[in-house]
N, C-alpha and C positions, 0 to 999 in steps of 0.2 A: 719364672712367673712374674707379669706385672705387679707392680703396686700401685692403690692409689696413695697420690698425696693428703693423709686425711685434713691438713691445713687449707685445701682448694674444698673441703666440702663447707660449703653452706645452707644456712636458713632463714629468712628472714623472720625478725621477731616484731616486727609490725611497720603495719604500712596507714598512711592517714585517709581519712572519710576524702579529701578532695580527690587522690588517687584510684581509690575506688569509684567516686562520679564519675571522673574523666571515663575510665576502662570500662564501664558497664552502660552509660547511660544510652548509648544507642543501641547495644546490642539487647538488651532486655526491657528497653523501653522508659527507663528512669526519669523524672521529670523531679526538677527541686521544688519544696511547697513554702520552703521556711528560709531564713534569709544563710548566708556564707559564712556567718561568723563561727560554728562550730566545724568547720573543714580540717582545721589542724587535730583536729580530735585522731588519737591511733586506736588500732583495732589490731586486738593481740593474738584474738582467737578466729580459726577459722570456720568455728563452725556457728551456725544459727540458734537463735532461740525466739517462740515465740513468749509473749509475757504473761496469759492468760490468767495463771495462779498470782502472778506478780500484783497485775493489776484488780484482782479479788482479794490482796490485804494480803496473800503468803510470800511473802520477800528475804527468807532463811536462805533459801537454796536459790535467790534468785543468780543465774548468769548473766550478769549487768555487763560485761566484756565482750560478749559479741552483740552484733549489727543482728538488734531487732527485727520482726516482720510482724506487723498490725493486719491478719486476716480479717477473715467475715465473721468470725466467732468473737476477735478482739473486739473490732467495731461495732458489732451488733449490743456485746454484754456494754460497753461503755453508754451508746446508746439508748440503752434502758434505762440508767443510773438518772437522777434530777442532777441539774448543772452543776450546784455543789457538789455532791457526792461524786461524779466525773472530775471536776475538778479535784478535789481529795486523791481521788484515784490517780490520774496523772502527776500529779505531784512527789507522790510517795515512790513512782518512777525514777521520778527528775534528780530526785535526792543522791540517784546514784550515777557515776562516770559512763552513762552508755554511750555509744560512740556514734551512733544515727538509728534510724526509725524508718522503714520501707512498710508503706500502706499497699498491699495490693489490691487486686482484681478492680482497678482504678475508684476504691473507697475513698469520700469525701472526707478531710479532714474535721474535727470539730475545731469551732474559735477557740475554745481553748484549748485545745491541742497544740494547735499553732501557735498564740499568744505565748504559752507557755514554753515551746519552745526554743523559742526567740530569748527567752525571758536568761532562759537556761543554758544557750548555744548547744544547743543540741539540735543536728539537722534532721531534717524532714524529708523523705523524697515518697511516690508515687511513681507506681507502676500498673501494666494493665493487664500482667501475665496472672494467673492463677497462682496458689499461696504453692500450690505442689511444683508448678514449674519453675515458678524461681525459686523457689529451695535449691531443685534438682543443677538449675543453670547458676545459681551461686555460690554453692557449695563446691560446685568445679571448679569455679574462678578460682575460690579464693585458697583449696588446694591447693592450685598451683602458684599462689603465691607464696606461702605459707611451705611449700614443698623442697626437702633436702634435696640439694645441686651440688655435683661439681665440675669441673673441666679438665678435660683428659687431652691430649695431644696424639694426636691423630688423624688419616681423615676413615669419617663414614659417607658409607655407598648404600644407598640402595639396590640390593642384585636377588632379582627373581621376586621381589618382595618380601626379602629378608636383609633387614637391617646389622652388614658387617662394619665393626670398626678394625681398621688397622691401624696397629699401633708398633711402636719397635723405636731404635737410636735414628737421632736426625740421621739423614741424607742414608739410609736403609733405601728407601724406594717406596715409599705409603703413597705420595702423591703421584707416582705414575704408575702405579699399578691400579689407583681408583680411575686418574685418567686412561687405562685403557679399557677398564670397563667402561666408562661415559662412551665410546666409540663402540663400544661392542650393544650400546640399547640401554645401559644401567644408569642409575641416577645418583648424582651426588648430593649430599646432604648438607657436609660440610666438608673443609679444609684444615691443616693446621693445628684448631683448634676447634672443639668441639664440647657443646655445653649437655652434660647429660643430668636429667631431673628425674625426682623417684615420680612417679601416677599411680597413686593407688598401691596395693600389696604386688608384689613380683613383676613390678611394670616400671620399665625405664624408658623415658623419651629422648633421643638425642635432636640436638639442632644448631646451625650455627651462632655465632658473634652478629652484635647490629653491626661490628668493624669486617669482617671476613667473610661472611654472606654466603656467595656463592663465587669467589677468587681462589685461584691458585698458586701458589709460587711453582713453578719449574725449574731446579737450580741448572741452568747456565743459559736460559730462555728468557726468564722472569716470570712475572703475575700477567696470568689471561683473567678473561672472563669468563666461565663457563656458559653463563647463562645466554651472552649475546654471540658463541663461539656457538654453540651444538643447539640453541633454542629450548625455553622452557620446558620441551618434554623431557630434558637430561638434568633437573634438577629436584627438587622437594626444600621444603621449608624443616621437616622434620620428619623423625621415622621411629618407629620402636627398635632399640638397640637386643637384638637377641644372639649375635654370635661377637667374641672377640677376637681379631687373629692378630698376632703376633708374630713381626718379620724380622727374624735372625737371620745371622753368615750360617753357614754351616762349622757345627763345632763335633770334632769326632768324639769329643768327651761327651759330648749330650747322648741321652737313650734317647728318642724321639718317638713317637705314639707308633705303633706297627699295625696293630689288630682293632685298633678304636670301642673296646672293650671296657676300657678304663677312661669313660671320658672326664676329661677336667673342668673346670669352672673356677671364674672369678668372682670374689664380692664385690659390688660396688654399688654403695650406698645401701648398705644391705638386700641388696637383690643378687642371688648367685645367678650368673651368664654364661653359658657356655663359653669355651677358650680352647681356642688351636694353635701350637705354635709352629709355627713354619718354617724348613732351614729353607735358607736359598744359596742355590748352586747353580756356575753357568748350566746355562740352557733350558731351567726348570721355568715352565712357564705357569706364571703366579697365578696370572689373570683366567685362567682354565680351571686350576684348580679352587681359585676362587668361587666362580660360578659354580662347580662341585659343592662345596662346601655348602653353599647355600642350597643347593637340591637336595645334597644329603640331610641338611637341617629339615627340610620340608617334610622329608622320607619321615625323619623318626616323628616329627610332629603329630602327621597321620598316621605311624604306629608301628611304620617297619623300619626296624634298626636289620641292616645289612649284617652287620658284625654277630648281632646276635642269632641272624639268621642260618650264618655259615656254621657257629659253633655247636646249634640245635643238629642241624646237618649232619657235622661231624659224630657230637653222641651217637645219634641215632647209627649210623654206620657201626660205629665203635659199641654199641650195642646188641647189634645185628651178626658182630660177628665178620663184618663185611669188609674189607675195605677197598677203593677203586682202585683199577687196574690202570691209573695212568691215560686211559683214553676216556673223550669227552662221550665218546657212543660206539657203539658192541659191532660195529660193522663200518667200513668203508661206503662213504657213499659214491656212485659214477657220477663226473663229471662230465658233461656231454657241451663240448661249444655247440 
C-alpha cells in the first residue's frame, strides 16, 4: 500500500489583499476605490463576513479576519445614519485588523468611507456582481487557497473520464503506460509529478507543476511534449483524481485482489480513493486493463458492481439447490457457414 509523505501536505495560512486583487479583479469584476497602502494586509480566513451587526454597535463576535462585503443592507443602514453617527459607525470598524472591504452590486462609496480608509490602510474595492454571487465566486477562490495539498509522484491520465493516478518505484513504467493511453484517445493531466488539492468534502483535484505542465521524460528518448506532439485534445489542466493504481514487479509472496470483493482504498489528504495494485508480468498489457479499470469505476459509480453481481448469482444458485452443469446453455447450437 502507498503512503503519503505527510511532510509534502500543505496549507496555506495566509495570503495578502494585493494577491487576492491580482487573482480576482478581472474575473469577478473588482475595481480598487481606495489607495495601495493597505495591500500587505493578510487574510487568514477563508471565509466571508458581512458586518451588519458590526456596524450597528455589536462588535463581541465581530469576524474582523476575513475580507468584508458591504451589501445593499450595509449601504443602505449606513445611509440612513447623519454623517456623524456614519462616521462613528465606520470607525468602530476601523479599530479592528480587517483585511479589505468589497462593496457590491456596484454601491457608491461614502467620503467617509473612503477618507477613512485611507486614514486606516484598509483597502477598498468595488464590484458589480450581486452580494450572492460573489459570495458564491469568492468563497471558491479563496478555498482553494486556503485548501490542504500535497504532491505525489506519479503520472495522472484522464481515461474514459475518470481520473487514474499511477503511481509505483521509479523507472516501473508510469510514464509509458499513461503515454500509450495519450495514443489510444486519453488525456494526460500530469507527469512526474503531480499536485493533488482537497475541493470541498470527498473531492480531490489533481494537476500538474507551473515546471512540468504538460512534459514527459521517456528514459532512454528523453522529455517530449505532449501537448505540441498529439495536440490539445490529449491534454487537461486538471482532473478529479478518483482511482489510484499502483505498478509493481510481480511478487509470488503478494495475495493480489482475485474476486474485487474486497475493494481497497487510500487516504489522501483525508479523502479515501479507491486503490488497485497491479503486478506486472511480460506480456500483461497494462494499458487495456487500464481503460478496464476506468469502465469498471464507471460501472459501480452508476450502481453495478460486477463482483457483487456474480456472488448474488452464485447464492441464489446455492440456494436453489442448483448448481451449473459446466455449459453456458442447455443445447448445442447449429452452425451453418
Amino acid at each position: 500500500m502507498i503512503e503519503i509523505n505527510k511532510k509534502a501536505i500543505q496549507k496555506k495560512n495566509a495570503i495578502d489583499v494585493k494577491f487576492l486583487f491580482e487573482n480576482i479583479r478581472s474575473k469577478f469584476n473588482i475595481r480598487l476605490l481606495s489607495d495601495e497602502s493597505g495591500f500587505t494586509r493578510t487574510i487568514t480566513d477563508q471565509n466571508l463576513h458581512r458586518p451588519g451587526l458590526a456596524l450597528a454597535g455589536f462588535v463581541d463576535l465581530f469576524s474582523f479576519s476575513r475580507v468584508q462585503l458591504f451589501g445593499n443592507t450595509e449601504m443602505r443602514y449606513l445611509g440612513q445614519l447623519s454623517e456623524d453617527a456614519r462616521t462613528v459607525a465606520i470607525e468602530r470598524l476601523f479599530q479592528f485588523s480587517i483585511p479589505c472591504i468589497i462593496l457590491t452590486d456596484n454601491n457608491d462609496p461614502f467620503p467617509q468611507l473612503l477618507s477613512l480608509a485611507n486614514k486606516f490602510h484598509i483597502p477598498i474595492f468595488s464590484s458589480s456582481l450581486s452580494t450572492t454571487k460573489l459570495t458564491y465566486f469568492l468563497s471558491d477562490f479563496l478555498d482553494d487557497q486556503f485548501a490542504l495539498r500535497c504532491s505525489m509522484h506519479g503520472s495522472f491520465v484522464d481515461v474514459y473520464g475518470v481520473g487514474i493516478l499511477f503511481v509505483g518505484k521509479s523507472g516501473i513504467g508510469k510514464s509509458e503506460v499513461a503515454l500509450d493511453l495519450i495514443e489510444r484517445g486519453h488525456r494526460l493531466v500530469s507527469d512526474d509529478v503531480t499536485i493533488l488539492t482537497k475541493k470541498g468534502e470527498g473531492i480531490i483535484m489533481g494537476s500538474g507543476t507551473d515546471i512540468n505542465k504538460h512534459f514527459m521524460e521517456i528514459r532512454g528518448l528523453g522529455i517530449i511534449n505532449v501537448e505540441k506532439m498529439f495536440g490539445v485534445r490529449a491534454i487537461r489542466f486538471q482532473k478529479r483524481l478518483e482511482t489510484v493504481v499502483e505498478l509493481e514487479n510481480w511478487d509470488v509472496t503478494q495475495n493480489y485482489e482475485r474476486t474485487g470483493l474486497d475493494g481497497s482504498s487510500v487516504n489522501i489528504v483525508g479523502v479515501e480513493i479507491p486503490y488497485v495494485k497491479l503486478p506486472i508480468i511480460p506480456g500483461k498489457n497494462i494499458t487495456v486493463i487500464s481503460e478496464i479499470i476506468a469502465l469498471h469505476y464507471l460501472l459501480k459509480h452508476y450502481g453495478y458492481d460486477a463482483a457483487q453481481s456474480f456472488q448474488n448469482y452464485l447464492n441464489d444458485r446455492l440456494q436453489q439447490g442448483k448448481m451449473p452443469n459446466g455449459r453456458g446453455v442447455a443445447y448445442f447450437e447449429h452452425d451453418f457457414e
